[in-house]
N, C-alpha and C positions, 0 to 999 in steps of 0.2 A: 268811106272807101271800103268797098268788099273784099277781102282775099281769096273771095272763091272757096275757100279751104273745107267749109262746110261744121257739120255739125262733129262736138265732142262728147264722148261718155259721162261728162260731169256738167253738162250744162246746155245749153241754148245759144250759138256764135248767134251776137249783133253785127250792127255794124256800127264801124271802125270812122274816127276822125271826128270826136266831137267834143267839147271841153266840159260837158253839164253832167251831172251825173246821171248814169243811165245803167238802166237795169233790163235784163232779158234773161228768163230762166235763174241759174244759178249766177251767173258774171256778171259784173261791173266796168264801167268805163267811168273815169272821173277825175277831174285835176285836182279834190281835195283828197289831198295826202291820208288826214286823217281817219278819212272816211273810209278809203280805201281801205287802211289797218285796221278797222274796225266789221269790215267784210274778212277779212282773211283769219282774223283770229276769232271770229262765229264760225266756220268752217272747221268740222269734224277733221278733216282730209289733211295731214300736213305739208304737204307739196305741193308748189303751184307753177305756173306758168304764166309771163306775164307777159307785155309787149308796153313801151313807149313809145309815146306819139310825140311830135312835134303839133302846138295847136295850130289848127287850120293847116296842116300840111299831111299828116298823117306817122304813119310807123318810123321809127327808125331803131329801136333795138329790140331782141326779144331775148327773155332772159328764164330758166327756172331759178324759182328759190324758197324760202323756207321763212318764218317768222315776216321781218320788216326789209328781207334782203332788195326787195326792188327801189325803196326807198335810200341806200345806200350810194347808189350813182349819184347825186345830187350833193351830198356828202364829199365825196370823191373829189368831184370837179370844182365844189367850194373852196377846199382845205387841200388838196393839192397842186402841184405844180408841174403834172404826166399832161401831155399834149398825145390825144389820139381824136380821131376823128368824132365817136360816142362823145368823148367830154367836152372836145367843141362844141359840136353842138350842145348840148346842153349849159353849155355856159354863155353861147350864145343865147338860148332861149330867158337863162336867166338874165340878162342884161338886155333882152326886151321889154321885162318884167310880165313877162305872161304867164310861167309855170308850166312845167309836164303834164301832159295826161296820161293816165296811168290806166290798161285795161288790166286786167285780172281774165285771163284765156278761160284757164281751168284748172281744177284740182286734181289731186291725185294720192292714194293711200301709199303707192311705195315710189322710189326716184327715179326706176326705171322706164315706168310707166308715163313719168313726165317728162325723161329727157327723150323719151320716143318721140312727145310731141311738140319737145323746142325744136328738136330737128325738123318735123314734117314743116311749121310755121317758118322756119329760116328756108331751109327751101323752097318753099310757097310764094314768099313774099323776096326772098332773092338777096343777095350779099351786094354790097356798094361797092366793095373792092374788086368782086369778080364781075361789074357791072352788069349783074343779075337781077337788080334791086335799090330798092330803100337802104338797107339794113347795115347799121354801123358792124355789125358783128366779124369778127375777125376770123371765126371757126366755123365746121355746120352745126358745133351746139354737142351736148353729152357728153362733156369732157367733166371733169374734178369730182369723181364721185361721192358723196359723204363716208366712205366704208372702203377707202382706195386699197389697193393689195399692197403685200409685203414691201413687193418690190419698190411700188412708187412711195413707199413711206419711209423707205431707207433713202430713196434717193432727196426727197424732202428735209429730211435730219439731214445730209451728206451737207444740203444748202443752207439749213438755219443757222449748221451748228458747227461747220469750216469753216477752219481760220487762214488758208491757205491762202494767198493772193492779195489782191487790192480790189474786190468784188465789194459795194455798201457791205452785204451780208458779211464778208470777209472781217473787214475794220472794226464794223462796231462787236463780232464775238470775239476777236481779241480782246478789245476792252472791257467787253462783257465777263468773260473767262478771269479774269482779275479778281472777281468775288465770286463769283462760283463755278469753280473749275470742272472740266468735265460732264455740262451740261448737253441734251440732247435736244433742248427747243431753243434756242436766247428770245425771249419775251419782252425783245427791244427788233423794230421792223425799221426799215427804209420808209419814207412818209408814201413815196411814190409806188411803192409797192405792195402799203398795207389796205385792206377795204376800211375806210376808219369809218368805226362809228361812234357814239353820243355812249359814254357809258352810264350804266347801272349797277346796282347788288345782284350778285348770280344767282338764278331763282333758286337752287339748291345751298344745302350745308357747306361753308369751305371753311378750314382752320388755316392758320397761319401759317406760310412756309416759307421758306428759306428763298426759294424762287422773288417769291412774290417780294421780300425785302432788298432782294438783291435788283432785281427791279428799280425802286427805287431809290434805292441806294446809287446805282447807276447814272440817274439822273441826278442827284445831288449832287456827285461829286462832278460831273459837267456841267451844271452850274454854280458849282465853289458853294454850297449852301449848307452852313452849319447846320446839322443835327439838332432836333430839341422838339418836346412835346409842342404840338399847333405851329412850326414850320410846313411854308408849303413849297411844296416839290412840281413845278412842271411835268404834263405829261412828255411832253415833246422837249428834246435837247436835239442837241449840235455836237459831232463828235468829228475831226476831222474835215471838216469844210459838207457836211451833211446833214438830213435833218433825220431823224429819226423820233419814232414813236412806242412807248409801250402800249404792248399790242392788249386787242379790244380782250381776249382771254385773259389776261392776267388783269387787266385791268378792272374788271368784273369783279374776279378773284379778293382783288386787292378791297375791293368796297366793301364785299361781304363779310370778310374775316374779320374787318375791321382794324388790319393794319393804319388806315387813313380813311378818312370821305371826302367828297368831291367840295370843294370850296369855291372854284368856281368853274360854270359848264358853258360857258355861251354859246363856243362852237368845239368839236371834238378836238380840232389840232390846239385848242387854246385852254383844256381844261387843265385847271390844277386841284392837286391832291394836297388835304392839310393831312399831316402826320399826326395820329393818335399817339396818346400816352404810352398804352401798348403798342402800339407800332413800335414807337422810341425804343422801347424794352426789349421787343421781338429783334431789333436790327442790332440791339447792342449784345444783346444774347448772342445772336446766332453768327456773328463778326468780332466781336469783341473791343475793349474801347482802344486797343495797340495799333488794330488793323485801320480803325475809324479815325483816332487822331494821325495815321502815318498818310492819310487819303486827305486829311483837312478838312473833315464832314463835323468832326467833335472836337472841342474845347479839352486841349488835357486841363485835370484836375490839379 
């Protein structure tokens, strides 16, 4: 399938609809995942633009993104339970057992420069909603900048970190705000609302913080889990008839410092954290054993 659209500054357009891996200029078209990640992080350029196929059907989302972000839709519609058109389908594709095709459009050295050209391809190829097209996409694309202005990042805290109502966000930062008051992120998300992904160690330095125990701490004490060096803590708890998740940032966080490591990974909503020794020490430090036995997290002495 041609889009017409023509040629970009970073490469050579193929075409479009085909599940094998294929090369032209600098782009790829390809259903192995793998492969794909392994094009994107050889590439000088950190921004990309991407488009998923359905196979033997063609386009249906186009997305920018950065690192392994196009691989996270699949993620999504696994480990969550959001119903929108993109994740149907996709979960329909996976209940074929056929797998996405995944093209790689183009690169780009700064954001702007690529959500110019989410937008040209969503236009081009047309919105399903506005029956203009293929394209599960709900926007014309250029929205969530990595660098948002003041404004939207106050209004963002206003969401994470209000306790105001009976909003998911709402509920679990009341509970959250229980071991660390007056927080500006809460680093526990709605499942339905978080991109989750598969965690790691954060390629940079992180020390221990108070965040990152209250974390989880959080999840301990929703699921009643005594404290103690190599207990393991769930990423995902239930607060309120909900699910929620400690989010992919902290979670990072948390592996690096070495509060805990990951004990088991199979799928991101299912991983659990064992508590380190230091971890132990870090949560009883920084809460203390009054606060932890009044939670039922610690054994008094």
């Amino acid at each position: 399938m041609d889009t017409g659209v023509g040629g970009t500054a970073s490469g050579t357009r193929i075409e479009r609809g085909t599940s094998s891996a294929v090369r032209a200029g600098q782009m790829i078209i390809s259903s192995d995942e793998a492969d794909v990640l392994r094009f994107i992080r050889a590439s000088a350029k950190p921004f990309y633009v991407y488009v998923l196929h359905r196979p033997g059907v063609g386009p249906f989302y186009v997305g920018k993104g950065t690192g392994n972000r196009l691989c996270c839709h699949v993620a999504e519609a696994r480990n969550t339970e959001t119903k929108n058109y993109r994740l149907n389908i996709i979960r329909k594709i996976i209940q074929d057992g056929t797998g996405l095709v995944y093209e790689i459009d183009s690169f780009f050295d700064t954001e702007p420069e690529a959500f110019t050209r989410e937008r040209l391809l969503i236009r081009s190829l047309g919105r399903f909603d506005l029956q203009r097209g293929p394209l599960a996409n709900m926007t014309d694309g250029g929205e969530g900048l990595a660098n948002p202005s003041q404004e939207t990042q106050q209004k963002q805290r206003a969401c994470w970190s209000g306790t105001e109502g009976d909003t998911d966000y709402a509920l679990v930062n009341r509970f959250f705000t229980t071991f660390m008051p007056n927080t500006e992120a809460v680093p526990i998300k709605p499942v339905g609302k978080l991109r989750v992904q598969p965690l790691s160690p954060h390629p940079k330095p992180r020390s221990i913080s108070q965040r990152q125990c209250a974390a989880l701490l959080a999840s301990a004490v929703a699921h009643r889990i005594v404290l103690a060096p190599g207990c393991e803590i769930p990423r995902r708890l239930t607060y309120a008839g909900t699910q929620y998740l400690i989010e992919n940032g902290v979670g990072r966080d948390i592996l690096k410092s070495g509060v805990a490591r990951l004990s088991s990974s199979s799928r991101p909503c299912e991983e659990v954290f064992e508590l380190t020794a230091q971890g132990f020490e870090a949560i009883t430090n920084h809460f203390g054993r009054g606060f932890l036995e009044s939670h039922g997290v610690l054994v008094p002495l």
